[in-house]
C-alpha positions as CSV (number, residue, x, y, z in Angstrom):
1,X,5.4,9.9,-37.1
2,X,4.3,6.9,-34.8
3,X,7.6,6.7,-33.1
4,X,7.0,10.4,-32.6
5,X,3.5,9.4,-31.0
6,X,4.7,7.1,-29.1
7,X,7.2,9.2,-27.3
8,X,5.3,12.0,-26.7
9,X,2.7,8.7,-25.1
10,X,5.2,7.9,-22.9
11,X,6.2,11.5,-21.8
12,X,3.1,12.7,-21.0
13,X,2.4,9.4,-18.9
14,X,5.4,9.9,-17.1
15,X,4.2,13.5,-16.3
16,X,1.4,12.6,-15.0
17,X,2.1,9.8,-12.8
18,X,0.5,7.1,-14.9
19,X,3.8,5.4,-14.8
20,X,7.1,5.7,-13.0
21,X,10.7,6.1,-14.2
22,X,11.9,4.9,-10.9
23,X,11.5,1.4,-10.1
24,X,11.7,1.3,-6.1
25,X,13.7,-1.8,-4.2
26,X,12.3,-1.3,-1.1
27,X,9.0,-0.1,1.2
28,X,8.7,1.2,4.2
29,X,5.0,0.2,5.3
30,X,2.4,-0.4,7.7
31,X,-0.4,-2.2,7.9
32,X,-3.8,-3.8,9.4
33,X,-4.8,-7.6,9.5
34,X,-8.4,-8.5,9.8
35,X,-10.1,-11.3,9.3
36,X,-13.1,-10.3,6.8
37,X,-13.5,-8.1,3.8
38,X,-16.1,-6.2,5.6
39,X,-14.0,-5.2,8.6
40,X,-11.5,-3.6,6.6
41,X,-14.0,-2.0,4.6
42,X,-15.4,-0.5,7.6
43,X,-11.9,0.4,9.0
44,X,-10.6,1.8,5.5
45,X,-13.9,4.1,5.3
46,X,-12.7,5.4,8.9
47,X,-9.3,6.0,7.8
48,X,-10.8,7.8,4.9
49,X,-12.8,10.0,6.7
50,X,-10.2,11.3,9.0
51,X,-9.1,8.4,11.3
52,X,-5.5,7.8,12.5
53,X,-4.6,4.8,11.0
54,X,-2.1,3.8,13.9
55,X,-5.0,3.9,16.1
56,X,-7.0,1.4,14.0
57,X,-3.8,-0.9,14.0
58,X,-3.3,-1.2,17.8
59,X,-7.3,-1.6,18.6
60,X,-8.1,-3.9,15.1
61,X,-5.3,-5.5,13.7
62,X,-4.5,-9.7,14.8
63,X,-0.9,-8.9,13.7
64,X,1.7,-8.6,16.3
65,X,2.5,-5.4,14.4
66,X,-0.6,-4.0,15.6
67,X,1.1,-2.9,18.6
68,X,3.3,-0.8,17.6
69,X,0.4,0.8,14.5
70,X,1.0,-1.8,12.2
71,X,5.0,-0.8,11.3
72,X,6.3,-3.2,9.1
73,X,9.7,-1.3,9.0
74,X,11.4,-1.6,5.0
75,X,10.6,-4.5,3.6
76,X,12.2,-5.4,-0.2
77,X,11.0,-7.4,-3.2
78,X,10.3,-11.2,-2.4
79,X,9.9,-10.7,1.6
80,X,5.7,-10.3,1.3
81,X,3.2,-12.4,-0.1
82,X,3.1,-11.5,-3.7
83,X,-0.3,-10.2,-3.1
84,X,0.8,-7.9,-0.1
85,X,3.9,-6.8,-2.2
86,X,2.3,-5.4,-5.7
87,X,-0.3,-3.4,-3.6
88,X,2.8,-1.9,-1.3
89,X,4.8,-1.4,-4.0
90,X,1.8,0.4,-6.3
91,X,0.0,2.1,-3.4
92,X,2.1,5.8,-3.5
93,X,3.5,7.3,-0.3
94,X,1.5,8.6,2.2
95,X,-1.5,7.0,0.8
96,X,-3.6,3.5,2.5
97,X,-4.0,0.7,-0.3
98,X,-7.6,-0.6,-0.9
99,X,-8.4,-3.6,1.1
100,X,-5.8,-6.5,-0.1
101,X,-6.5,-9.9,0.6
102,X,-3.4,-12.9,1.5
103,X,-3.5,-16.0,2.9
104,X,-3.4,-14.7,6.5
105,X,-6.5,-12.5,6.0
106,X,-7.2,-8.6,5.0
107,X,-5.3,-6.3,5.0
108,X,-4.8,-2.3,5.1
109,X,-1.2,-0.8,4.2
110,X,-0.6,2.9,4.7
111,X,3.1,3.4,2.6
112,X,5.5,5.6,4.3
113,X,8.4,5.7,2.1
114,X,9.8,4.2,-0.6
115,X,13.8,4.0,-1.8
């Protein structure tokens, strides 16, 4: 009866997105650097509310990505900061991650795709 449980656990999480059956190998990302918690707060409550987060990239962001609105292009297991890789790989597509923080600052990542 508990393996029976268990299954059905597992089923119903799969069904509802709590976990995946697919484990992805690669992310196709962008993102915003900032240098304080607060400004990516701020910037993450603008995307929320309706702003392009492209726009926020070129005008915030001290990444040389910010120029072209943050694109990271795909990107694969063990080419990110750890940090900047779990949120990536857990944020789901189409979706902007909560502020992460790294070594080189704050950042914002907006997941495009993911194979």
């Amino acid at each position: 009866m508990i393996k029976n449980l268990c299954k059905l656990l597992v089923f119903v999480m799969l069904l509802s997105g709590v976990v995946s059956a697919e484990e992805y190998q690669s992310v196709h990302a962008e993102h915003i650097l900032v240098k304080t918690a607060a400004e990516a707060q701020q910037i993450k409550k603008a995307i929320d509310e309706g702003g392009d987060f492209e726009y926020y990239a070129r005008a915030y962001s001290i990444c040389p990505s910010g120029r072209n609105g943050g694109d990271l292009g795909y990107f694969g297991h063990g080419q990110m900061v750890p940090e900047f890789e779990r949120a990536a790989f857990a944020t789901p597509v189409g979706e902007v991650s909560k502020p992460v923080y790294t070594q080189f600052g704050w950042h914002l990542i907006k997941v495009l795709d993911k194979k």
